[in-house]
KOLLUM-694164 format. One record per atom (N, C-alpha, C): y, z, x. Coordinates in steps of 0.001 Angstrom, whole numbers, padded with zeros to 6 digits, always signed. Example, Ala and Ser with C-alpha at 12.3 -4.5 7.8 and 13.67 -1.06 7.14 Angstrom:
-005690+007800+013190/-004500+007800+012300/-003300+007800+013200/-002250+007080+012850/-001060+007140+013670/+000030+007870+012900/
# end
This chain:
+017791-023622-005356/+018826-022924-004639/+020022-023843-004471/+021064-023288-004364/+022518-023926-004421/+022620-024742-002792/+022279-026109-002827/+022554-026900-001685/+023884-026649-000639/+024788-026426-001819/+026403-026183-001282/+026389-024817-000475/+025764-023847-000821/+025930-022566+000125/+024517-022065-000383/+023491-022536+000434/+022402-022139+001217/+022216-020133+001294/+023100-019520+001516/+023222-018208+001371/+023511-017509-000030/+023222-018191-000492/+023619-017634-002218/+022763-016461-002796/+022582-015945-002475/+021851-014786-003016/+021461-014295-004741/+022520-015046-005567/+022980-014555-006870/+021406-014869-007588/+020674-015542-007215/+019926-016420-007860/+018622-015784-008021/+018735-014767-006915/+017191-013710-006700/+017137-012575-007726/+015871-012697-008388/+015486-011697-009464/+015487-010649-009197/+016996-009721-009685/+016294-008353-009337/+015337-007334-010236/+014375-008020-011142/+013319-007484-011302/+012126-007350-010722/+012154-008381-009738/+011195-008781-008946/+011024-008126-007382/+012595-007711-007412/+013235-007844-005736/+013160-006149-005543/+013009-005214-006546/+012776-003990-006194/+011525-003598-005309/+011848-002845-004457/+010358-002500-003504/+009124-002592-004324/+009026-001579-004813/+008059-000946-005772/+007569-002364-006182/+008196-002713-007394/+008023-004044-008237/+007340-004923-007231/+007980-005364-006308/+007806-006800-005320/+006424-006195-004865/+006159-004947-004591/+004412-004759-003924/+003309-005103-005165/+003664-004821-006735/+002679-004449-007527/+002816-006698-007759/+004020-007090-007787/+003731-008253-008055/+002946-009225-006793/+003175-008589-005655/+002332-009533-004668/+001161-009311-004590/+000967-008213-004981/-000554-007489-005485/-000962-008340-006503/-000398-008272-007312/-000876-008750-008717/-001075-010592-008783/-000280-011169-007371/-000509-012788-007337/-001789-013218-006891/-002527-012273-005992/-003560-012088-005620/-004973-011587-006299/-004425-010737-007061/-005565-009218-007778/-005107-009755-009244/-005347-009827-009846/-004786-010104-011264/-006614-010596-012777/-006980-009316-013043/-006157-008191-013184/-006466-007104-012153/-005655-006173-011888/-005355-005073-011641/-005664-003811-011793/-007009-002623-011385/-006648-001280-012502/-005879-000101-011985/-005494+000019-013013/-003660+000902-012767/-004042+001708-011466/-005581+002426-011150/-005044+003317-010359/-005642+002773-008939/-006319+001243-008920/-006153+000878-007617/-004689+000015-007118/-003896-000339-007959/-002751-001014-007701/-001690+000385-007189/-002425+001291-008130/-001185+002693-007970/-001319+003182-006194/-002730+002919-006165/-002791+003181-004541/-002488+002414-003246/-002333+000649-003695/-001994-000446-003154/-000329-000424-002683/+000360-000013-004098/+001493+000152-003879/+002108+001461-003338/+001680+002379-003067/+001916+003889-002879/+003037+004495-003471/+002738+004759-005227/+003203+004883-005706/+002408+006627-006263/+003205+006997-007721/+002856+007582-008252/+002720+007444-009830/+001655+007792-010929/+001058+007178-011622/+002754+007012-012764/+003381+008126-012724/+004849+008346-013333/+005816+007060-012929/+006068+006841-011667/+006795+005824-011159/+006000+004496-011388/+004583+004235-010986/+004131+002859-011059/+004474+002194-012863/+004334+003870-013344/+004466+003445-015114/+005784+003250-015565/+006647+003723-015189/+008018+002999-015200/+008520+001409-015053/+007916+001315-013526/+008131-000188-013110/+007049-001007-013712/+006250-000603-014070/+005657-001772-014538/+005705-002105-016043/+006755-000759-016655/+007056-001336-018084/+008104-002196-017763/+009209-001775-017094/+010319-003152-016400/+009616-004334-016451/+008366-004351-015564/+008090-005425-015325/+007289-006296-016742/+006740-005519-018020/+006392-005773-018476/+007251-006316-020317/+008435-005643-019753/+009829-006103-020951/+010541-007625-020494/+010189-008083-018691/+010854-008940-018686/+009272-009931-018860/+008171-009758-019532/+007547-010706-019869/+006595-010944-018571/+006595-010623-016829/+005965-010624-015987/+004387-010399-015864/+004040-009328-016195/+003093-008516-016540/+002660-007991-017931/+001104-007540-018416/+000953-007284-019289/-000547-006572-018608/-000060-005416-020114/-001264-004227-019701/-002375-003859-021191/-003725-003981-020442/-004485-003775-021318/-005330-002151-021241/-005213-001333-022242/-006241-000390-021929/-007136-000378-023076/-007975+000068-022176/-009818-000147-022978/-009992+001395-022661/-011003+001296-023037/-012737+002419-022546/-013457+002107-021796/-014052+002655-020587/-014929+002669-020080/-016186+003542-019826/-017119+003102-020967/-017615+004598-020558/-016542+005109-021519/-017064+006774-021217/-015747+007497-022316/-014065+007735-021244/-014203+006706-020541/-012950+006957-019885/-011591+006194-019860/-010594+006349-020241/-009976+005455-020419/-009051+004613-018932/-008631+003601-019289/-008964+002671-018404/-007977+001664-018437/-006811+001016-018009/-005547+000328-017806/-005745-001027-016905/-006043-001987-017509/-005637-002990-016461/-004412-003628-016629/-004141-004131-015502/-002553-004937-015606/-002739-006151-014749/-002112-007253-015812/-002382-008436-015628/-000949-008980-015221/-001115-010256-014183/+000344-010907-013877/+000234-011977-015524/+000949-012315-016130/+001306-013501-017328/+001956-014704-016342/+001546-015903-016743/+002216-017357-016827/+003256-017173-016221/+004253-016526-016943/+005860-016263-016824/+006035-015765-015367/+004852-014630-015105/+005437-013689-014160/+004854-014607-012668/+003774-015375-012903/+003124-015952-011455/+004145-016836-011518/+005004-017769-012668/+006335-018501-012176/+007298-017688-011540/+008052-016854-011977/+008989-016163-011458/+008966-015250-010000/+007364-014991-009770/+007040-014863-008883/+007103-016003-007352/+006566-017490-007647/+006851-018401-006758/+008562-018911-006775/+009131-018430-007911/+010471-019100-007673/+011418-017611-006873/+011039-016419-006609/+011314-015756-005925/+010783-015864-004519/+009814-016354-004390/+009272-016609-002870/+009920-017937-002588/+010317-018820-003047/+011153-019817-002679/+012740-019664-002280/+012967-018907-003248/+014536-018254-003200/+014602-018018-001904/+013747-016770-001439/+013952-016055-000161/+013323-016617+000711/+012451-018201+000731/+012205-019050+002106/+013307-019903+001961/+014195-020090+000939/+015751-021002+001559/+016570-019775+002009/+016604-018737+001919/+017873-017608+002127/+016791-017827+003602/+015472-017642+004104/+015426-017480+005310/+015133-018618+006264/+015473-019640+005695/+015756-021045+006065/+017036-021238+006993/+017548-021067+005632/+019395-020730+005911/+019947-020133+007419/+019035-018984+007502/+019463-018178+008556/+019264-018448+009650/+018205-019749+010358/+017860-019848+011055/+018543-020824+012344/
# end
């Protein structure tokens, strides 16, 4: 974060910083992997919307989704990637100096 102005905001991912997104990734720092429709219920989402954001999340390299079979059922897990558990702690850092700052 920018020493000189502590309030800098520019620096926070907004791929990360969307509601939606920011629940399936704090989910996912924890839970990893993920299956689509207990994360879909974690985040209170819907299976249309969670599948949106998590292709976002999955073009900027964050996440990655595997579907299998289970049984004859098919079956989605979603995994946080390398990339995304970094970008993930450098967003939780971002926003403990922005709430540093404020104090």
């Amino acid at each position: 974060m920018d020493n000189e102005n502590p309030f800098d905001h520019s620096q926070i991912d907004d791929i990360i910083h969307g509601r939606l997104r920011l629940g399936v990734m704090a989910y996912l720092s924890s839970v990893s992997p993920a299956i689509f429709g207990e994360l879909r219920d974690k985040v209170g989402a819907t299976d249309g919307n969670l599948s949106t954001h998590l292709k976002k999340l999955e073009e900027a390299g964050y996440v990655r989704q595997e579907k299998r079979f289970v049984g004859k059922k098919p079956q989605t897990r979603v995994f946080l990637t390398d990339e995304g558990r970094k970008a993930w702690l450098t967003w939780i850092d971002r926003m403990r100096g922005l709430m540093d700052a404020a104090e």
